[in-house]
C-alpha positions in Angstrom: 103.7 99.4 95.1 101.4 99.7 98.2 103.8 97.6 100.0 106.2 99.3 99.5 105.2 102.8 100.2 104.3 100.9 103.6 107.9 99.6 103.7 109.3 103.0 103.2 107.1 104.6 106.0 108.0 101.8 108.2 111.7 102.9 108.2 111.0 106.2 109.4 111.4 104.3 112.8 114.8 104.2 112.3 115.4 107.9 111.9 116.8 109.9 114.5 116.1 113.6 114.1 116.8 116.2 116.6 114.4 116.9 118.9 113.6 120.6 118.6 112.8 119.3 114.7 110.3 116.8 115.5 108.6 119.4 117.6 108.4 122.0 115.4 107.6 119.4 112.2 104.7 118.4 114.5 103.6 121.9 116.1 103.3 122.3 111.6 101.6 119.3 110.9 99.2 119.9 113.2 98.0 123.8 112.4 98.2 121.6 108.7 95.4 119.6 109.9 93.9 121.8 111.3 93.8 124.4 108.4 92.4 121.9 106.5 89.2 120.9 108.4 88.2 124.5 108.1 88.5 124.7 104.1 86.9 121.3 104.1 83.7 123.0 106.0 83.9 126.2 103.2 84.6 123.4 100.3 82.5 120.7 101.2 80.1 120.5 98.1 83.5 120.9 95.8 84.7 117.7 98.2 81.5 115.7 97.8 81.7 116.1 94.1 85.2 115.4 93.6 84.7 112.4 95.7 81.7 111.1 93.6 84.0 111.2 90.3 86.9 109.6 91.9 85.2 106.6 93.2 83.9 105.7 89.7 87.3 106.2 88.2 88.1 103.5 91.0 85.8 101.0 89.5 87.7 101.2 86.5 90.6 100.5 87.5 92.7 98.7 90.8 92.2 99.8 94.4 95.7 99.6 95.3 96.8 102.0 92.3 93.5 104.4 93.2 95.5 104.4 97.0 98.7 105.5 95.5 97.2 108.2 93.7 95.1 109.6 96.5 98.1 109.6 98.9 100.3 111.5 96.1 96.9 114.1 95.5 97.0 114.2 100.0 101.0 114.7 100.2 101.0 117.3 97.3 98.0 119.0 98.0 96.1 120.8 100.4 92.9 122.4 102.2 90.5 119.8 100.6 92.8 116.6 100.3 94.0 116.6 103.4 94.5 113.6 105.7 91.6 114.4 107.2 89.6 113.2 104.6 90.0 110.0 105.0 89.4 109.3 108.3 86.1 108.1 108.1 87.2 105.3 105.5 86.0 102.1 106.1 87.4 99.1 105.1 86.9 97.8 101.3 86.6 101.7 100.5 88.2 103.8 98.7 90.7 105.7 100.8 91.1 103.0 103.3 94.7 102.4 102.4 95.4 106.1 102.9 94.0 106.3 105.9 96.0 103.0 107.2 99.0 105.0 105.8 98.5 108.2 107.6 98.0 106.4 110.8 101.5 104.5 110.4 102.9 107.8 109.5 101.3 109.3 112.9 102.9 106.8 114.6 106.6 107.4 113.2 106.2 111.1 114.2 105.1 110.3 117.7 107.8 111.7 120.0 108.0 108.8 122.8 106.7 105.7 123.6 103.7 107.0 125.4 102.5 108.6 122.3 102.8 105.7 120.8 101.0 103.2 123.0 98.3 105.7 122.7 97.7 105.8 119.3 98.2 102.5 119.1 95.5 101.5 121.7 93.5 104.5 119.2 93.9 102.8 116.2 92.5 99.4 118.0 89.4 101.1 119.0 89.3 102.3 114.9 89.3 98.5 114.0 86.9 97.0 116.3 84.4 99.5 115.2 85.3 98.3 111.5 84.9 95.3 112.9 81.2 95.6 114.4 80.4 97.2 111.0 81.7 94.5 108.7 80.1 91.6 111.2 77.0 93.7 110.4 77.6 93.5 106.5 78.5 89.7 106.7 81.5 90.6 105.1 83.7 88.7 106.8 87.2 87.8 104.5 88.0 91.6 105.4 87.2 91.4 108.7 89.6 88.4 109.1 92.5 91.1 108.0 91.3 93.9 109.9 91.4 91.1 113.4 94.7 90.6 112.4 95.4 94.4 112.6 93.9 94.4 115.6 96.0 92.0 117.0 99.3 93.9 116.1 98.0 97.4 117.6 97.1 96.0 120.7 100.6 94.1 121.1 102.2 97.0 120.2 101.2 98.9 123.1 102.0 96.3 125.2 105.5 96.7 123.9 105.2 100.3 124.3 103.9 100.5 127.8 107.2 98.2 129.1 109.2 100.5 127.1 107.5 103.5 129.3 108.1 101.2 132.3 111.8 101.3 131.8 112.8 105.1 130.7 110.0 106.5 132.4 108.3 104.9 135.7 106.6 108.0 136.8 104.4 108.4 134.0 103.5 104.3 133.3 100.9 104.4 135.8 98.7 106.6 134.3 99.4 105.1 130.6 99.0 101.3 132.3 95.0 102.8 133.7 94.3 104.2 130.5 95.3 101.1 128.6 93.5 98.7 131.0 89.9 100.9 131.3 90.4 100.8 127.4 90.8 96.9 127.0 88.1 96.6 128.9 85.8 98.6 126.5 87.5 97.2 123.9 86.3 93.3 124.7 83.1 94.4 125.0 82.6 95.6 121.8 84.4 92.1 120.1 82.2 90.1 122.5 79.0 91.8 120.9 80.8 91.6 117.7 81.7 87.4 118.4 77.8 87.2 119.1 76.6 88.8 115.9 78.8 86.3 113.8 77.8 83.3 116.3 73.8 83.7 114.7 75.3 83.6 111.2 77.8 80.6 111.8 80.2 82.5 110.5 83.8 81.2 110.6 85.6 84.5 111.4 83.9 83.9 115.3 87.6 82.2 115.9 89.5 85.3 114.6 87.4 87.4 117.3 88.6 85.2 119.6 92.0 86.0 118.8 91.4 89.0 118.9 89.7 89.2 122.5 92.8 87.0 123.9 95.2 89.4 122.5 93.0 92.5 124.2 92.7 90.1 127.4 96.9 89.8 127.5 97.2 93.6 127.0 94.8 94.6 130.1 96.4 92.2 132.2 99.9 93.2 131.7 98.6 96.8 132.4 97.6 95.5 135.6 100.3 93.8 136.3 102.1 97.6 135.9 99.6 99.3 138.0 99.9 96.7 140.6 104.2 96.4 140.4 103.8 100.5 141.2 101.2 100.4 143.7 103.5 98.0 145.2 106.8 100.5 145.2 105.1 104.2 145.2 101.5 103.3 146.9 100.4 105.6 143.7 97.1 103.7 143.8 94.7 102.9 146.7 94.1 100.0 148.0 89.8 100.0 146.8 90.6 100.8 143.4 93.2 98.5 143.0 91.3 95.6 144.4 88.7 95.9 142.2 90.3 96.1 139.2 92.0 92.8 140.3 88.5 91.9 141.0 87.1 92.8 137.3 89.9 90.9 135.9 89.5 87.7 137.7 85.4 87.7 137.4 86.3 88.0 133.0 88.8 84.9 133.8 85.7 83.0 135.4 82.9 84.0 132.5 85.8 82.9 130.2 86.3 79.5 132.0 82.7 78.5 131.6 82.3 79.7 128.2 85.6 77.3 127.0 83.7 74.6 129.4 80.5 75.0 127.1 82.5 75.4 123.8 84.6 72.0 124.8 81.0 70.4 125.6 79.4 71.5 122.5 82.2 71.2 119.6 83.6 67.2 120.5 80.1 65.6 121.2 78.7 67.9 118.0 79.2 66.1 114.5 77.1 67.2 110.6 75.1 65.1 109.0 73.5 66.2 105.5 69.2 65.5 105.1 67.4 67.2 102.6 66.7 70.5 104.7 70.5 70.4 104.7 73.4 70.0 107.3 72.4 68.9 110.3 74.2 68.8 113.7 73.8 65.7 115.7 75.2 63.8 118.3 77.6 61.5 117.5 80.3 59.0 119.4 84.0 60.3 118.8 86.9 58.9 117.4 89.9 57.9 119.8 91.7 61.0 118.9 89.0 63.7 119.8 88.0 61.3 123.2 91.8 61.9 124.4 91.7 66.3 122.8 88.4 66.1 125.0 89.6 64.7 128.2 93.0 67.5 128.1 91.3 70.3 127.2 88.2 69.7 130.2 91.1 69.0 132.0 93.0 72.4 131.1 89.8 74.1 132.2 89.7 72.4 135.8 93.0 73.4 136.5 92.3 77.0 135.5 89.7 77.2 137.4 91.3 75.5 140.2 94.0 78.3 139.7 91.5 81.1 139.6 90.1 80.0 143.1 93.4 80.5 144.6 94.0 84.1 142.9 90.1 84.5 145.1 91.7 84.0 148.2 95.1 85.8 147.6 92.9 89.6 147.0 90.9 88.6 149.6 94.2 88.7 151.7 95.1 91.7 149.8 97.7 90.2 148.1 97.4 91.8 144.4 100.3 91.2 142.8 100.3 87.2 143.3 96.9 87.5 142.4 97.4 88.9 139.4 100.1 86.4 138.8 97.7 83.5 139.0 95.0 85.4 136.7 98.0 85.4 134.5 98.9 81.5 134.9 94.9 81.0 134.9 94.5 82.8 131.2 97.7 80.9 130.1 96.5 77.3 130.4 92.6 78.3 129.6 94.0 79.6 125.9 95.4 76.0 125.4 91.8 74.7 126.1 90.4 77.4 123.9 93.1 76.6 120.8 91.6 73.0 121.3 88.2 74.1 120.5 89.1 76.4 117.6 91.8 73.2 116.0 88.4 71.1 116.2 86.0 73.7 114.6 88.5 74.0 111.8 88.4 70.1 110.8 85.1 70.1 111.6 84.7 72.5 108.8 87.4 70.7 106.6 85.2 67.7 106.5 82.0 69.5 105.9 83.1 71.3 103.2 84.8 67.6 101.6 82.0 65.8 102.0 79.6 68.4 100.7 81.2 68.9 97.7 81.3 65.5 95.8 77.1 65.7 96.3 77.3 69.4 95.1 79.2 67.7 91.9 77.1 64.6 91.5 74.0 66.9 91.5 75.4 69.1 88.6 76.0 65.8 86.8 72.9 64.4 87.0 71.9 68.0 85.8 74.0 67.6 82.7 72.5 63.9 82.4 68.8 65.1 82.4 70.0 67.8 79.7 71.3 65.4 77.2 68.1 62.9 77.6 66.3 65.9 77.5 67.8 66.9 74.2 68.1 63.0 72.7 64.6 62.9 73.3 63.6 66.2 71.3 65.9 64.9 68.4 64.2 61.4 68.2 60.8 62.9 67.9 62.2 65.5 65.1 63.0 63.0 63.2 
């Protein structure tokens, strides 16, 4: 049923009201909202007890119907159950779903595609601070999904922005800084994120990863905008565009020696079990990894290689083939960095395989020491 109320909202795109409609139906919505945070302040202790009872209905029965009801009580209602109240949701909780929902439903309403990009870069900034917070609570199977959100907000605005780019130049400059200074916030937050979940080993690292590309692509196509019109309409001068050219190439260069060190550390790395555990070690590598090895240190030289030419091109001022070479740089250094995370998957695979027949023969032994145990206490009754 969640899907499809989802499915349902998702078709709105294809409406086509009139455009004094959607104006007014927004200039409502909004005094809605609005109305509603101020009985929320005058009804808070009303709120705070309604919310207590509704959570432990929840635990009796499923999420997803708890969702459907809540959005029903939100569209119906007002003043207290407003949309409003589920903005602080977090993920796993209660209203999440509704507050997923009313952020798709924001999004249908927006009047153009720079609205849109901008909620959508919005919504990203929502789910890496989900993210931080469920890195922090180890609960990573959800933070897997809420990557993968992540991933589609960001790559919408990237479709939104070229959309802007086409039907309205003037204004893509502007939307293509915002986007860019907000990538740029954006990977710092996952890259504190990645190094929370590197001290716990945790698998969900390579989703951050994903993540942090997908972020990487949007603020480079940004530039890539903000250079193209500094180019035509000199709407950007010459200091501020060369060092955000700068910025961009320095990431490419930390990002080059961190898929070095990865490369390094994940084909010479192998497990070995002892009893304080698994162990890494140092081990010789099969035929297949020596060749995986030698391509993807070879992918890295010729990014860098690549990333020492975009140097010289914005030291000659030349930003846009500059950019274009970050671009081609960032290209081939993914293909290195896939390497790494196809390898840390197997690796995985076979820890997990080999792990488990000794989890099994332990319980069986277990069993074994029962029964003795127990054919011993009869002989001695008797």
């Amino acid at each position: 049923m969640e899907k499809d109320i989802i499915t349902q909202l998702q078709s709105l795109r294809t409406i086509k009201p009139k455009e004094s409609w959607r104006l007014a139906q927004k200039e409502i919505l909004l005094r809605q909202i609005s109305s509603a945070a101020q009985e929320i302040g005058a009804r808070r202790y009303f709120w705070f007890y309604l919310k207590e009872v509704i959570q432990h209905e929840a635990a009796l029965i499923g999420q997803p119907i708890v969702g459907v009801a809540v959005l029903i009580l939100l569209m119906v209602g007002g003043g207290v159950f407003s949309i409003s109240a589920a903005s602080g949701a977090t993920p796993g909780s209660f209203l999440y779903t509704v507050k997923l929902v009313s952020e798709k439903t924001r999004f249908a309403l927006a009047i153009n595609s720079e609205d849109k990009a901008r909620l959508n870069v919005k919504f990203a900034e929502r789910r890496a601070e989900e993210i931080k917070g469920l890195a922090d609570k180890d609960a990573h199977i959800i933070l897997n999904e809420v990557a993968d959100d992540l991933k589609e907000e960001i790559f919408s605005a990237q479709e939104q922005l070229k959309q802007v780019e086409v039907n309205n130049p003037g204004t893509a400059v502007d939307l293509a800084k915002d986007i860019e200074n907000k990538t740029t916030v954006l990977r710092q937050k996952l890259q504190e994120t990645k190094e929370v979940l590197a001290k716990s080993g945790s698998s969900a690292n390579s989703k951050i990863n994903e993540a942090i590309r997908s972020v990487d692509e949007a603020g480079l196509s940004a530039l890539g905008t903000i250079v193209k019109s500094a180019g035509k309409n000199n709407t950007v001068n010459k200091k501020e565009l060369s060092q955000r050219v700068a910025s961009k190439l320095n990431i490419t260069k930390r990002k080059i020696t961190e898929v070095q060190e990865d490369v390094n550390k994940v084909f010479s790395a192998g497990f070995s079990r002892s009893e304080s555990g698994l162990q890494i070690y140092q081990a010789p590598n099969n035929v297949t990894d020596i060749e995986t090895k030698k391509k993807a240190e070879a992918k890295t030289k010729e990014a860098s290689k690549i990333i020492t030419e975009a140097e010289q091109l914005l030291d000659d001022n030349n930003y846009q083939e500059a950019v274009n070479k970050i671009t081609a740089s960032e290209q081939i250094l993914n293909e290195a960095a896939q390497a790494v995370v196809q390898k840390i998957i197997e690796q995985s695979d076979e820890t997990i395989s080999s792990t488990t027949p000794q989890v099994k023969g332990a319980i069986d032994q277990l069993g074994d020491g029962e029964e003795s145990a127990e054919s011993a206490s009869t002989t001695i009754g008797n």
